[in-house]
Rosetta silent file (secondary structure, phi, psi, omega in degrees, C-alpha in Angstrom):
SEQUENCE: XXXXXXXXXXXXXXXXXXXXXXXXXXXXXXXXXXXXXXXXXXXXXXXXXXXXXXXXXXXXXXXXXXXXXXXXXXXXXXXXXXXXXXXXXXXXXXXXXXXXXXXXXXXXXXXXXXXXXXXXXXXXXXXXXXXXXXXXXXXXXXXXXXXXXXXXXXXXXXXXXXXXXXXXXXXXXXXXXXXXXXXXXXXXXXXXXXXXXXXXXXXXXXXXXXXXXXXXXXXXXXXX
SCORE:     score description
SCORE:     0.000 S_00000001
   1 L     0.000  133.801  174.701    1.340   35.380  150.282 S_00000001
   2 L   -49.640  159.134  146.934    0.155   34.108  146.580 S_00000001
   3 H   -56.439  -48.213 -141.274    0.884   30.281  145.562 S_00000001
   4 H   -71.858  -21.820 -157.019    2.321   31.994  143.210 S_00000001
   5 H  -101.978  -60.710 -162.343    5.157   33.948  145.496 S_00000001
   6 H   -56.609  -51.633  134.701    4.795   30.922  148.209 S_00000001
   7 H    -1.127  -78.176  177.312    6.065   28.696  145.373 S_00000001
   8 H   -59.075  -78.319  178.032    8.941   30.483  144.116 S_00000001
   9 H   -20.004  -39.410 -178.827   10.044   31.051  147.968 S_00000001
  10 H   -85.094  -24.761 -167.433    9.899   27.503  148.867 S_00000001
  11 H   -81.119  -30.797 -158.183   11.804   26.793  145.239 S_00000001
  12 H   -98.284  -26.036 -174.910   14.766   29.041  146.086 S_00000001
  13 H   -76.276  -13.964 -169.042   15.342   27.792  150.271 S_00000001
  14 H   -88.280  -42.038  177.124   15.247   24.447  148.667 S_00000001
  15 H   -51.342  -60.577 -170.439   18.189   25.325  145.967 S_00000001
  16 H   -29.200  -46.320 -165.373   19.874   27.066  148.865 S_00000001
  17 H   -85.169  -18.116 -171.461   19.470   24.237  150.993 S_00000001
  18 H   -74.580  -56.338  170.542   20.778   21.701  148.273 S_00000001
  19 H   -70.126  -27.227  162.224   24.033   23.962  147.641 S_00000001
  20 H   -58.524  -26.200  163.992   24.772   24.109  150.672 S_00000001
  21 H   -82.605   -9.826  167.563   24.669   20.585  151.383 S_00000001
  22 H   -78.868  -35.091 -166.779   26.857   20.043  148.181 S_00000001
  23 H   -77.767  -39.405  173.335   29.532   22.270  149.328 S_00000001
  24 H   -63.363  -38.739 -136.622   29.797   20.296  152.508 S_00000001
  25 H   -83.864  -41.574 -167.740   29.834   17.051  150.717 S_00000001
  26 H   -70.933  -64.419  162.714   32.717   18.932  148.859 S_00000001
  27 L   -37.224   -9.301 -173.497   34.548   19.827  151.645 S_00000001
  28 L  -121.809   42.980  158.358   35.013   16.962  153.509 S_00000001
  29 L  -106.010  166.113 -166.359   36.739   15.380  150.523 S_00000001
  30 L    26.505 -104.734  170.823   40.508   15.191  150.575 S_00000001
  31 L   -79.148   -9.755 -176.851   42.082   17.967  152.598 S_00000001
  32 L   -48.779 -144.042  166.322   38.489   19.103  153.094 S_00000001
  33 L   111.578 -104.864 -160.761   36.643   18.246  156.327 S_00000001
  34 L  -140.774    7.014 -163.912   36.990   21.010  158.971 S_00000001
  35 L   -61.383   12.930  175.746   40.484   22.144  158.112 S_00000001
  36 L  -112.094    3.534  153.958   40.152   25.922  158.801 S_00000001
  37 L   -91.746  -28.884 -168.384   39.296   24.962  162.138 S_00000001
  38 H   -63.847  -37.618 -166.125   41.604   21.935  162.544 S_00000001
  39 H   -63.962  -64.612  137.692   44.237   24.383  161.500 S_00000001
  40 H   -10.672  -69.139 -174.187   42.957   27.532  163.941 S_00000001
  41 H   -60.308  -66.755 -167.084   43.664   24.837  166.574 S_00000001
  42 H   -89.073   30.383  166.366   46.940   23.523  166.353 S_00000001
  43 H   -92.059  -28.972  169.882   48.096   27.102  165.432 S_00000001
  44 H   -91.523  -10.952  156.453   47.232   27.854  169.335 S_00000001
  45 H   -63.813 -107.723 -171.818   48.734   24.890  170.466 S_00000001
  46 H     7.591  -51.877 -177.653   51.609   26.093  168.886 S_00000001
  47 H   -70.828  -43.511  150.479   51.321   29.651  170.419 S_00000001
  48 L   -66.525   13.642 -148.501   50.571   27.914  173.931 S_00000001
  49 H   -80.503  -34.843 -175.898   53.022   24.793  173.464 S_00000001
  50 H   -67.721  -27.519  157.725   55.098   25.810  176.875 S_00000001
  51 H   -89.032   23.493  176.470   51.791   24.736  178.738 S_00000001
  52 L  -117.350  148.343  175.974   51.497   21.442  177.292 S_00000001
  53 E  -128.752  137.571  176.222   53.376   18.139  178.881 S_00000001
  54 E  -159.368  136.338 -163.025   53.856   15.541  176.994 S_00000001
  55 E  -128.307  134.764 -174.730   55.370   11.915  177.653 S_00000001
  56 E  -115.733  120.435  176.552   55.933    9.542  174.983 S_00000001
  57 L  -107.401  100.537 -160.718   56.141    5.626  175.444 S_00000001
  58 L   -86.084  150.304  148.121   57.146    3.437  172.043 S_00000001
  59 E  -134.040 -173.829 -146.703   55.964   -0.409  171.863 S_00000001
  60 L   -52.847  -56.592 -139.370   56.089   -3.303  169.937 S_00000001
  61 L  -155.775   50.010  132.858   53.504   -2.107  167.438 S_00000001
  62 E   151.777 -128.836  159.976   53.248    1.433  167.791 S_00000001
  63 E  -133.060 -166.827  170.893   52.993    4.131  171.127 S_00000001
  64 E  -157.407  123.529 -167.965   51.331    5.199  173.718 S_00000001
  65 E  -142.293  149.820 -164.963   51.571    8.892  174.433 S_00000001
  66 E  -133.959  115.652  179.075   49.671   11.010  177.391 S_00000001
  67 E  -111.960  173.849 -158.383   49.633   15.245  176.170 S_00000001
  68 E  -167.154  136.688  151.239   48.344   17.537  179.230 S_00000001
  69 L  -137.903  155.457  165.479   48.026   20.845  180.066 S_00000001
  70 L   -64.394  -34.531  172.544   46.955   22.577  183.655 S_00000001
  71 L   -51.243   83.453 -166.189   45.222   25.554  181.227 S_00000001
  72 H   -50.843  -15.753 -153.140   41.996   24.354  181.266 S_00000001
  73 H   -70.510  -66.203 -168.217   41.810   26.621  177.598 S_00000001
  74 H   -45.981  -60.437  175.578   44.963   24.346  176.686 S_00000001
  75 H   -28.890  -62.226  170.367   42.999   21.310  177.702 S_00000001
  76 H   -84.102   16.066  178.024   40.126   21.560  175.395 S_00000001
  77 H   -98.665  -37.269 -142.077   42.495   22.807  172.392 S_00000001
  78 H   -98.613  -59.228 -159.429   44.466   19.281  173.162 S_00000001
  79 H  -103.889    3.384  162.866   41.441   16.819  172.803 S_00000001
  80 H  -105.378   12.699  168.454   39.805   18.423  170.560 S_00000001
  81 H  -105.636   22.340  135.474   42.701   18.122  167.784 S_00000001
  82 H   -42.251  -75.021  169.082   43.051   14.847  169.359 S_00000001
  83 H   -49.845  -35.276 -166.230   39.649   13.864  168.267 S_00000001
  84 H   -86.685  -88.193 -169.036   39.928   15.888  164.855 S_00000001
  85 H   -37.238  -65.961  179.607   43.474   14.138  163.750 S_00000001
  86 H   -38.598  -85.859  151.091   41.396   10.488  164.729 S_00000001
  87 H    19.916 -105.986 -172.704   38.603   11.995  162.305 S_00000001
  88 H   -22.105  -60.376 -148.100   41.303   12.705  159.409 S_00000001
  89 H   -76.851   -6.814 -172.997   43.185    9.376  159.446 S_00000001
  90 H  -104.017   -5.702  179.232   39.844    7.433  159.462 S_00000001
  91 H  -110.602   -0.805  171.038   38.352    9.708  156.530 S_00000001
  92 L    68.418   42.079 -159.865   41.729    9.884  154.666 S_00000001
  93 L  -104.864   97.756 -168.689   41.460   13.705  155.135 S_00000001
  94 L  -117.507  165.286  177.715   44.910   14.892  155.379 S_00000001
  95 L  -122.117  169.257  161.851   46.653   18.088  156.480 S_00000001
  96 L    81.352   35.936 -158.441   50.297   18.853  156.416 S_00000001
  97 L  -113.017   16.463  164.372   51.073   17.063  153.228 S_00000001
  98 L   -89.869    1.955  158.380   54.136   18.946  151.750 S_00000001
  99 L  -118.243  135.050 -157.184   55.719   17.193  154.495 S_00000001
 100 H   -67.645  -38.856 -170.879   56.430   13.699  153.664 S_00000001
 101 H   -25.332  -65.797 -161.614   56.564   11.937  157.240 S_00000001
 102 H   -69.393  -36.701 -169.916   52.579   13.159  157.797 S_00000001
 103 H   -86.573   14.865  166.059   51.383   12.355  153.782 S_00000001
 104 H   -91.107  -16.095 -174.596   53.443    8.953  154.159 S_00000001
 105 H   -76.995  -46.355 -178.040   51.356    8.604  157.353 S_00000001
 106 H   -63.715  -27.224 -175.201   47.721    9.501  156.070 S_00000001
 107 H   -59.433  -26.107  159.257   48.716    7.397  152.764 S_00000001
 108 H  -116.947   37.342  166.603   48.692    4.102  155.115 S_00000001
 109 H   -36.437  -53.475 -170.591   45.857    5.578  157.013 S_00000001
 110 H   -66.619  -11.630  168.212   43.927    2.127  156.750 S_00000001
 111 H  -103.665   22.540 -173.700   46.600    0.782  158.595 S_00000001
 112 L  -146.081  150.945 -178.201   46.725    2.374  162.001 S_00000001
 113 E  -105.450  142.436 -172.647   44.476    1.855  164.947 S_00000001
 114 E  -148.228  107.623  165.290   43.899    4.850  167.012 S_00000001
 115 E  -112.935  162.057  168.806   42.185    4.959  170.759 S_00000001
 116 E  -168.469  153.180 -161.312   42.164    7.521  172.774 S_00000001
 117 E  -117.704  163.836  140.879   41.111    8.038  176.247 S_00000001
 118 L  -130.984  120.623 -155.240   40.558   11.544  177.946 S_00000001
 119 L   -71.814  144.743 -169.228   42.313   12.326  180.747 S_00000001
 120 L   -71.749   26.476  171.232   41.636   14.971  183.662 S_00000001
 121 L  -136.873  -11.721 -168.252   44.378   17.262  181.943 S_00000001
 122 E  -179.012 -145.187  179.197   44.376   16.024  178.198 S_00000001
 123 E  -121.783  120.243  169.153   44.497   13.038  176.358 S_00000001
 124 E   -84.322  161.844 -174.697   46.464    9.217  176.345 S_00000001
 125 E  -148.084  107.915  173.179   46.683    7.964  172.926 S_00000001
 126 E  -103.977  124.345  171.612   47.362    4.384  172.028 S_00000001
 127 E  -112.538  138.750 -175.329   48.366    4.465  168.453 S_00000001
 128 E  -146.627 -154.248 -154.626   49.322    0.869  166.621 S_00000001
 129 L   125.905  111.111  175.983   49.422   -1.072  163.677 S_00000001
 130 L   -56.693  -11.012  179.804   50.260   -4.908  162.556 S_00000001
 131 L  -120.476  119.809  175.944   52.745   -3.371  159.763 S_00000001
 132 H   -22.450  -65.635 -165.243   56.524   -2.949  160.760 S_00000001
 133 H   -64.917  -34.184  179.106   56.626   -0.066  158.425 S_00000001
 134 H   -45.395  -53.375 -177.012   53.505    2.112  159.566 S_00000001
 135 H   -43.888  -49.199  158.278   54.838    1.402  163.160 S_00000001
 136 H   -51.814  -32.270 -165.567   58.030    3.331  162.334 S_00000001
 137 H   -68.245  -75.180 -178.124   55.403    5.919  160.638 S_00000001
 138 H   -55.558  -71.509  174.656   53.795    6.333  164.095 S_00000001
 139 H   -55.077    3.520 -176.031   57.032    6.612  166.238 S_00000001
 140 H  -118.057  -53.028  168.667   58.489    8.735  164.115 S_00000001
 141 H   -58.029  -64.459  153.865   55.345   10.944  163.806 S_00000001
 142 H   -30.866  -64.502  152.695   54.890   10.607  167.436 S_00000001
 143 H   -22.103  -50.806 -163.775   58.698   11.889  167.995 S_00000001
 144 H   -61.726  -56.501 -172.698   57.610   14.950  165.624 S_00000001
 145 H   -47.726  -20.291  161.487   54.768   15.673  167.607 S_00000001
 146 H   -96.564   -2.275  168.144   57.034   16.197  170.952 S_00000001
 147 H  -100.102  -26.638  168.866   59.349   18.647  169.496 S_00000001
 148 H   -44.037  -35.444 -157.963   56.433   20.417  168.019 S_00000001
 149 H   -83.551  -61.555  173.606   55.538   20.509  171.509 S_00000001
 150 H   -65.422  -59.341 -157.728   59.301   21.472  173.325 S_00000001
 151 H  -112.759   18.164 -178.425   59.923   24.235  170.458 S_00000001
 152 H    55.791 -139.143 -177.707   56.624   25.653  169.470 S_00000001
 153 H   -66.839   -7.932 -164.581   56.398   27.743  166.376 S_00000001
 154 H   -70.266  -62.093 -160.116   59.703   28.060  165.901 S_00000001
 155 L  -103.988   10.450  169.072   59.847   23.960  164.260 S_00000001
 156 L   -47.979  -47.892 -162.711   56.002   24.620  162.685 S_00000001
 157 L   -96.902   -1.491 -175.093   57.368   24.706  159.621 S_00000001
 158 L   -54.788  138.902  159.802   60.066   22.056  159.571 S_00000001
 159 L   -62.689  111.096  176.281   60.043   18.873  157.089 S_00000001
 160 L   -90.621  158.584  140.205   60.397   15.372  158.407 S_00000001
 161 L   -79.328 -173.739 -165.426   61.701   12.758  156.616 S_00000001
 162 L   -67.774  174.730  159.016   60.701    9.449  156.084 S_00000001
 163 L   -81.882  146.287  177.607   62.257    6.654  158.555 S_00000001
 164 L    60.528   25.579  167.186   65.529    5.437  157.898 S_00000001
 165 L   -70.928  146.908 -175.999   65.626    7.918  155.200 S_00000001
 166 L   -77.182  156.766  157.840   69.370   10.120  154.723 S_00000001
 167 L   -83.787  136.518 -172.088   69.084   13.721  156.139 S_00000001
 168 L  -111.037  109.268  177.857   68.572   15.803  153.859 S_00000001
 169 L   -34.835  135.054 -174.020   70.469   19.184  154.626 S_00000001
 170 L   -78.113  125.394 -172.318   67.900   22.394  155.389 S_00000001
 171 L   -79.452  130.621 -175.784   67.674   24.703  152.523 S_00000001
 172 L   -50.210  -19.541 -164.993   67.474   28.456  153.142 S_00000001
 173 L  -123.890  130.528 -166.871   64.397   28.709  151.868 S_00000001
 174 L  -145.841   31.070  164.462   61.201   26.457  152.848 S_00000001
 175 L   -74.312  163.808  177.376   58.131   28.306  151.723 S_00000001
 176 L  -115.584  -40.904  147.590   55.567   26.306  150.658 S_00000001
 177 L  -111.394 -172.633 -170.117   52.964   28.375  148.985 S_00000001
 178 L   -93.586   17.411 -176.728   52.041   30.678  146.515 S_00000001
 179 L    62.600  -14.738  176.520   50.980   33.659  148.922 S_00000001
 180 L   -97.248  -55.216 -170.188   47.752   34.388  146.802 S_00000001
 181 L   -95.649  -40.898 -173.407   45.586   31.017  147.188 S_00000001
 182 E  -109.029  128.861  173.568   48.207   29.275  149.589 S_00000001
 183 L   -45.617  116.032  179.565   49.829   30.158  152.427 S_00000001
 184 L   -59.186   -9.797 -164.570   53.547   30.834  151.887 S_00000001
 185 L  -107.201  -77.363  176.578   54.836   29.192  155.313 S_00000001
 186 L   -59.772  -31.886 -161.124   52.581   26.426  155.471 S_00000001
 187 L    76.243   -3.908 -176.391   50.757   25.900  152.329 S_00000001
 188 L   -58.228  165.974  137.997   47.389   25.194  153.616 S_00000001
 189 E   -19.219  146.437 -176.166   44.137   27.676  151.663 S_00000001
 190 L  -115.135  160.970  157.163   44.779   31.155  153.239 S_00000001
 191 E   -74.407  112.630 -171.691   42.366   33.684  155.185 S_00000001
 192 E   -90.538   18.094 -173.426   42.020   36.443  152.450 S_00000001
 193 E  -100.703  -17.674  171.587   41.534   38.518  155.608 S_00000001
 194 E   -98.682   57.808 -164.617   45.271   38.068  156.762 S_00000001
 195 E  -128.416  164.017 -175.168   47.194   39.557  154.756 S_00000001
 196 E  -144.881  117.635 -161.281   50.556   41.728  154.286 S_00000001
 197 E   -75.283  131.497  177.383   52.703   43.862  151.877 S_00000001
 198 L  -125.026  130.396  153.829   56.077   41.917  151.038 S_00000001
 199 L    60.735   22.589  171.137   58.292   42.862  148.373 S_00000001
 200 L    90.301   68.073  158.653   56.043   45.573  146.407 S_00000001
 201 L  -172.714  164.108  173.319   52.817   42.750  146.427 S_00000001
 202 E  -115.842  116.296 -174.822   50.146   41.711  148.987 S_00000001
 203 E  -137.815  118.852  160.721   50.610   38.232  150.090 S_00000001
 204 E   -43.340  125.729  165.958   48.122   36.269  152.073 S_00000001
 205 E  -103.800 -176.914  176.085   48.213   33.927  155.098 S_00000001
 206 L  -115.393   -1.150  161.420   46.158   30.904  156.517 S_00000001
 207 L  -158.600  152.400 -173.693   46.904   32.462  160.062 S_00000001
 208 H   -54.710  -28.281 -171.885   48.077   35.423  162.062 S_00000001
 209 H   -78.343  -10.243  168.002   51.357   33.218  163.488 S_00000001
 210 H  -112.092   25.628  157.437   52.543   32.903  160.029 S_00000001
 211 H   -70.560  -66.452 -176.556   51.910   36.250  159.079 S_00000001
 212 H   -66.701    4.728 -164.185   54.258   36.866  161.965 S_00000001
 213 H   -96.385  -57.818  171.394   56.295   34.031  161.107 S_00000001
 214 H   -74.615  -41.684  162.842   56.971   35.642  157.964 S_00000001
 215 L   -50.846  -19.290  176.597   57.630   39.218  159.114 S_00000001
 216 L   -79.170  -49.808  156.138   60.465   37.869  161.059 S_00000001
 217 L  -157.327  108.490 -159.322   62.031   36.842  158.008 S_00000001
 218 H   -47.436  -65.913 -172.805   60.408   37.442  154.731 S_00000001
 219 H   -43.533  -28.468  169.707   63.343   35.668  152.581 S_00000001
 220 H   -81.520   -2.881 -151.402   62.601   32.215  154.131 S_00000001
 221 L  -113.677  -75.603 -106.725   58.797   32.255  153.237 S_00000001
 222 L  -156.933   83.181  164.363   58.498   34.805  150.146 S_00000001
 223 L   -27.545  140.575  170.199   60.543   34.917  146.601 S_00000001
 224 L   -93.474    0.000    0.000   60.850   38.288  146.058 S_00000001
């Protein structure tokens, strides 16, 4: 090979290597991170949720909650979006933020302590925090996180409110995105690989369970 060739060659893996290291830099900013994997993950928790156990204990200044499964499959799905959620709240990375509970939680991120041990079936979790309100933030987010668990996909898409907030009556309709860049059920960046004709148009998911989520009934997801 010339200098001349050996040159150029070395000029273009270095751009290569440079954009590539910007687009991670980009990615892990806001909702970035890892979120098409974080995402991947608790969508099979979701699908699996009848093999998961999970016992929740509230205390002064926060919980302590132990999730489990016998599925060894289950197991490693469970600690590592264990690990991944610890991740987010200490990078301010959040998912899940057209629901207010979780973007009132990452928004006083800086204010919650998070251990976590793992266990020969799963994970314990001590979650805490020195401020009254976060602590409600955490028991109340903890609480979500067991029904998620008892009703699977079925309560994926539900809204929480805030604590001590009124209930706010459930609307028929609770999509969240625009079906071309955002997922209509969730709202998260979609897989342009997942997609389905609704209503004379082809509208895009961020996973197969809300593709099927929506086929069950298009009218809750997807304006026509």
């Amino acid at each position: 090979m010339s200098r001349k060739n050996l040159f150029l060659s070395t000029l273009v893996c270095s751009l290569f290597v440079a954009t590539a290291f910007a687009q991670g830099q980009g990615r892990g900013m806001g909702m970035g991170g890892n979120q098409p994997q974080d995402m991947k993950t608790i969508h099979a928790l979701f699908d699996d949720h009848k093999k998961i156990t999970r016992t929740v204990k509230n205390i002064s200044n926060g919980v302590e909650t132990v999730t489990e499964s016998d599925d060894p499959k289950v197991k490693a799905l469970i600690i590592e979006h264990s690990w991944a959620m610890k991740a987010r709240l200490e990078k301010k990375q959040p998912i899940r933020q057209w629901d207010p509970l979780f973007a009132e939680l990452f928004k006083h991120s800086d204010k919650i302590k998070m251990e976590l041990t793992n266990t020969a079936k799963g994970v314990k979790v001590v979650e805490t925090s020195d401020d009254a309100y976060v602590v409600k933030l955490i028991q109340a987010h903890a609480a979500g996180v067991s029904e998620f668990v008892q009703e699977g996909m079925s309560v994926m898409h539900k809204q929480h409110d805030l604590p001590d907030a009124p209930k706010k009556e459930e609307t028929a309709f609770v999509g969240k995105g625009d079906g071309v860049e955002t997922c209509p059920v969730t709202g998260e960046p979609v897989n342009k690989e997942i997609k389905f004709g609704f209503f004379g148009r082809t509208v895009y998911f961020c996973c197969q369970s809300c593709l099927e989520a929506a086929k069950k009934n298009p009218e809750k997801f997807i304006k026509p």
